[in-house]
C-alpha positions as CSV (number, residue, x, y, z in Angstrom):
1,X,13.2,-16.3,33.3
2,X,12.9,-12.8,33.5
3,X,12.5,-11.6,29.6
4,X,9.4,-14.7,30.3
5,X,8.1,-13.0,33.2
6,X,8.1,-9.6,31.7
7,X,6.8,-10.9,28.3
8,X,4.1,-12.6,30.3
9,X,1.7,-10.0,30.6
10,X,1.8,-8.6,26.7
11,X,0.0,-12.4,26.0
12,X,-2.6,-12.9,28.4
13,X,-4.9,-12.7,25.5
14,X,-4.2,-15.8,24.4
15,X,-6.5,-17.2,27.0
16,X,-9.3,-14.9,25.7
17,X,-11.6,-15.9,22.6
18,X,-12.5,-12.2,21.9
19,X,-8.7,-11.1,21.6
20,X,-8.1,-14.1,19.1
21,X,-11.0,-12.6,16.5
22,X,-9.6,-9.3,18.0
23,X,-6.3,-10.8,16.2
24,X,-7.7,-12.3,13.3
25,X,-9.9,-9.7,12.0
26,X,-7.0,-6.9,12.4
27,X,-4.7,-9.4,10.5
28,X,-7.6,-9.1,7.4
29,X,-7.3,-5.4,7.8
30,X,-3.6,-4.9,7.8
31,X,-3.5,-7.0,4.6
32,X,-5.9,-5.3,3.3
33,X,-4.6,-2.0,3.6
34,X,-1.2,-3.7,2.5
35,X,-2.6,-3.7,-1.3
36,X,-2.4,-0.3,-2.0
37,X,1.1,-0.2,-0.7
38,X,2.2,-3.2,-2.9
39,X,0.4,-2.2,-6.1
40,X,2.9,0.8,-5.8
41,X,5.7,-1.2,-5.0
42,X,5.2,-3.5,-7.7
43,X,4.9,-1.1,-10.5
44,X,7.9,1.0,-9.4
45,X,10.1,-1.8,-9.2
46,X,9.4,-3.1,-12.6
47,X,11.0,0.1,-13.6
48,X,14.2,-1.0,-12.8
49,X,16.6,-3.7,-14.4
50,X,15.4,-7.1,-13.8
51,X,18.0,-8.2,-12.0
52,X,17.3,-5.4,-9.4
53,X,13.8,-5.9,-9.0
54,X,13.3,-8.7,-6.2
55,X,15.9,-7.2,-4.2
56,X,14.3,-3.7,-4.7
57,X,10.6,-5.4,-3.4
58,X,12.7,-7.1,-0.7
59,X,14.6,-4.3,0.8
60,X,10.8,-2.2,0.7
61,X,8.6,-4.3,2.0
62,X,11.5,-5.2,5.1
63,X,11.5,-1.0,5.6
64,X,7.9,-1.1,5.4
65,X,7.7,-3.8,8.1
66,X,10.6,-2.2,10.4
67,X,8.5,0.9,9.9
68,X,5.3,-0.1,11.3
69,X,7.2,-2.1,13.9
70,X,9.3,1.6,14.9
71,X,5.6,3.0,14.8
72,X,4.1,0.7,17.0
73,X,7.0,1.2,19.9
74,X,6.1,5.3,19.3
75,X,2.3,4.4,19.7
76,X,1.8,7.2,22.2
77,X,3.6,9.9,19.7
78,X,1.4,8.3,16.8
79,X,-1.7,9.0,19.0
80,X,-1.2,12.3,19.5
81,X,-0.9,12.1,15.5
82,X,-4.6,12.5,15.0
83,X,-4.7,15.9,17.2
84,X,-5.8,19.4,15.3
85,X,-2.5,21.2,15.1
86,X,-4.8,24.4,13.2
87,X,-7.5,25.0,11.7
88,X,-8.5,25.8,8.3
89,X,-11.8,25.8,5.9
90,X,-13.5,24.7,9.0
91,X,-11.7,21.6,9.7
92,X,-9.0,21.3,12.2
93,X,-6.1,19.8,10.6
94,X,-3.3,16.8,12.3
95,X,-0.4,15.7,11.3
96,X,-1.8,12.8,10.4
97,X,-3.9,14.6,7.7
98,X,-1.3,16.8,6.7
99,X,1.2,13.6,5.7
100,X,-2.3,11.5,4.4
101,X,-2.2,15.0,1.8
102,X,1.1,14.8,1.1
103,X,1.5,11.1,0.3
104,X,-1.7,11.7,-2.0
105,X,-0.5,14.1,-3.8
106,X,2.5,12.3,-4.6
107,X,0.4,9.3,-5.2
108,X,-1.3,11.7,-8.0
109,X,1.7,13.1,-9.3
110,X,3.1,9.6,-9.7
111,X,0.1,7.7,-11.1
112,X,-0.5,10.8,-13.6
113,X,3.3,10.9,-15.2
114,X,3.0,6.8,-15.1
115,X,0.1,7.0,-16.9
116,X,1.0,9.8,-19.1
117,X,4.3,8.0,-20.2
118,X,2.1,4.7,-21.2
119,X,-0.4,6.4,-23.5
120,X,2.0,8.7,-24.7
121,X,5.2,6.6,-25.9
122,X,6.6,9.1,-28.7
123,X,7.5,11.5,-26.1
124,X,8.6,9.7,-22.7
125,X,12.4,10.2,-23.6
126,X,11.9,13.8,-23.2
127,X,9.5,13.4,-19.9
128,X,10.3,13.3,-16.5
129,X,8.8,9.6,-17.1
130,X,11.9,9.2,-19.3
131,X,14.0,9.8,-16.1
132,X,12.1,7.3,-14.3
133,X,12.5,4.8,-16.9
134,X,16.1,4.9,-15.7
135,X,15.1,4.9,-12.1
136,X,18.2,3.3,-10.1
137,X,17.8,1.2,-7.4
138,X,18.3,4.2,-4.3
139,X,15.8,6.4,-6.3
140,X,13.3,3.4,-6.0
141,X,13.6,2.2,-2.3
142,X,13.7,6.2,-1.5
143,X,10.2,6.4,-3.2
144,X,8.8,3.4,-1.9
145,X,9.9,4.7,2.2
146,X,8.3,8.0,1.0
147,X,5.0,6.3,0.3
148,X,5.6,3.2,3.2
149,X,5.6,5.8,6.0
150,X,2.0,7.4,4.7
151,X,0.6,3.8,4.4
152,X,2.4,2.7,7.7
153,X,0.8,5.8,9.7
154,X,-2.8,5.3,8.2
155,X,-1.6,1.1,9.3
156,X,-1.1,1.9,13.1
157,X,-3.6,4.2,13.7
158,X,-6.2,1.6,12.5
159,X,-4.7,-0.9,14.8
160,X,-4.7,1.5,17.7
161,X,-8.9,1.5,17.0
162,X,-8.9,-2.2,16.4
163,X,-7.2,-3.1,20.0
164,X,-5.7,-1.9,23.2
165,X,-3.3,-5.3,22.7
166,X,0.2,-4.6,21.7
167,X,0.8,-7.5,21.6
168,X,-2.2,-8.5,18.6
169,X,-0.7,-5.1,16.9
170,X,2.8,-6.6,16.5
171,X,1.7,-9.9,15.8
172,X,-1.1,-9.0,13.1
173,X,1.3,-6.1,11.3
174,X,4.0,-8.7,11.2
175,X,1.9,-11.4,9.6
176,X,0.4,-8.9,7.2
177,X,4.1,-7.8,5.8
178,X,4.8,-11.1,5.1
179,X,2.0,-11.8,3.3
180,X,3.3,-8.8,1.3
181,X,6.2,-9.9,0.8
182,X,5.0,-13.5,-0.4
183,X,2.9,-11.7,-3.0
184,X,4.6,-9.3,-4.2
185,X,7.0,-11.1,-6.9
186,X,3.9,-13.1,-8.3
187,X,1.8,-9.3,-8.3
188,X,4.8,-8.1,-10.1
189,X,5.1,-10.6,-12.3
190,X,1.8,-10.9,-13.1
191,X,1.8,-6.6,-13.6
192,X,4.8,-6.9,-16.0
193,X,3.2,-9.8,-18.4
194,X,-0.6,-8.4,-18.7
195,X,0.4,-4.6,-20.2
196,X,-4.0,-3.5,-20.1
197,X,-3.4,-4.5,-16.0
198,X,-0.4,-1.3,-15.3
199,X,-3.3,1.1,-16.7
200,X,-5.9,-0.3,-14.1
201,X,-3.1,-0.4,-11.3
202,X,-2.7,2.9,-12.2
203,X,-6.1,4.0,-12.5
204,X,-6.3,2.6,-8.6
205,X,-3.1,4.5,-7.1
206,X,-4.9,7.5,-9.0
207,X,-8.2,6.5,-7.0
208,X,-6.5,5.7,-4.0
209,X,-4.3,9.1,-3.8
210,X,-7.5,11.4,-4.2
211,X,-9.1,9.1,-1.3
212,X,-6.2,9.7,0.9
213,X,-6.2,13.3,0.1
214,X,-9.9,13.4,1.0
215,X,-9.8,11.8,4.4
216,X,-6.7,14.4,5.2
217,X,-9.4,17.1,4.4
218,X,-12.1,15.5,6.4
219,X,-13.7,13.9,4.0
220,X,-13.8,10.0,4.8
221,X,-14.8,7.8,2.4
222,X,-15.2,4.3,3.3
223,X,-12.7,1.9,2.5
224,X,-15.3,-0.7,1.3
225,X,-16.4,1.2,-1.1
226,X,-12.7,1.6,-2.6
227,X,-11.8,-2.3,-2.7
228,X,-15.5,-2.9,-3.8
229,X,-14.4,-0.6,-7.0
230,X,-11.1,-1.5,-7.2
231,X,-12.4,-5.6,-7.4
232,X,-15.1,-4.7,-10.0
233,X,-12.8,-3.5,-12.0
234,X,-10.5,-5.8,-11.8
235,X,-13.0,-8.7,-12.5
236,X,-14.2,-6.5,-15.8
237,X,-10.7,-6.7,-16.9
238,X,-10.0,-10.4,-15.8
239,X,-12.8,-11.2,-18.4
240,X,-11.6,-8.8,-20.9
241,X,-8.3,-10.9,-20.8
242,X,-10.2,-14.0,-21.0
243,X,-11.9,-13.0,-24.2
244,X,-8.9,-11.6,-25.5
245,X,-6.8,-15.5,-25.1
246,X,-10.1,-16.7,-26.9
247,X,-9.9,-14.5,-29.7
248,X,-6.5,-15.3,-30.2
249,X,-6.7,-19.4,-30.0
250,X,-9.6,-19.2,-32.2
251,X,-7.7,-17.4,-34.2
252,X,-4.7,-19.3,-33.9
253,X,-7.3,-22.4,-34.8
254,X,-8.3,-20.8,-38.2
């Protein structure tokens, strides 16, 4: 009776119309922002032995989730996030930029040496690609935190402008991770089989590194206009694959 009574108050929205879009739209969001964490995740665990790899999405995407979850009970720490800790080049830097910076660069770094190992496969024995071709199973779920806590941050902070609700937060990031989690062995999968789509996955952790180091200098660039780029391109190359099955039954035809 008393957990009821206490919960009580957290779901009052329920009875009002304006929290449920509230809910609904920050639900869109929070998946949304979800795909650039799980088009990392899903190239980093294909790196590993097969038999490692739904366990490896599994155990990230459950951090990623305990994460935002451990975020959303600091919400008055993560608040304070977004205030200038000093100032430099005319822009007063937070902690929030300085990690957004961090986790681009290392969203950079990564994408380059992935990208570098696939167009250059004569030399990724000697590269620190090479290494990563042997990445075990701790090196993998210690990457994917690294880049889970820049993506969870940049998560909570949006809900905290969507909604004074805790309640919505919890409910819509919780939702949102396990959509992730749904999608992420079929993204994988589907990554792993098409070869042409790890260079455009690529291509976007490149794109959406240099965005996240851009909004950490003050720079914000609009996430529409990322997901508009990331879907044209993705269409371009769904039709590029098309043409290339109908090359190859006409082909098989002949």
């Amino acid at each position: 009776m008393q957990l009821i009574e206490f919960l009580a108050p957290h779901f009052a929205f329920v009875s009002d119309p304006t929290a449920w879009v509230a809910l609904l739209t920050l639900i869109v969001l929070e998946v949304v922002l979800g795909i650039d964490n799980l088009i990392f995740i899903s190239i980093l665990t294909n790196k590993l032995p097969e038999a490692q790899r739904a366990r490896a999405r599994r155990l990230g995407i459950s951090a990623a989730l305990i994460m935002r979850l451990v975020l959303l009970a600091t919400i008055s720490i993560i608040v304070q996030l977004t205030a200038p800790v000093f100032t430099a080049f005319g822009h007063g830097f937070s902690w929030r930029d300085l990690i957004l910076i961090a986790g681009g660069l290392f969203l950079v770094w990564k994408a380059t040496k992935e990208i570098h190992h696939t167009v250059d496969l004569e030399d990724h024995q000697d590269t620190m690609m090479g290494q990563t071709l042997q990445l075990s199973l701790a090196g993998a779920i210690f990457q994917i935190l690294l880049l889970d806590l820049v993506f969870s941050i940049d998560s909570i902070i949006t809900a905290v402008g969507m909604t004074d609700e805790i309640a919505i937060m919890y409910i819509a990031v919780i939702v949102a991770v396990t959509v992730m989690m749904l999608a992420a062995g079929p993204l994988a999968d589907f990554i792993a089989k098409n070869p042409s789509i790890v260079m455009l996955a690529l291509s976007f952790l490149l794109m959406i590194g240099m965005t996240l180091i851009a909004d950490g200098m003050g720079f914000h660039v609009p996430k529409g206009y990322i997901y508009a780029a990331m879907g044209f391109s993705a269409l371009v190359e769904g039709l590029n694959m098309l043409a290339r099955r109908r090359r190859k039954a006409k082909a098989g035809g002949h």
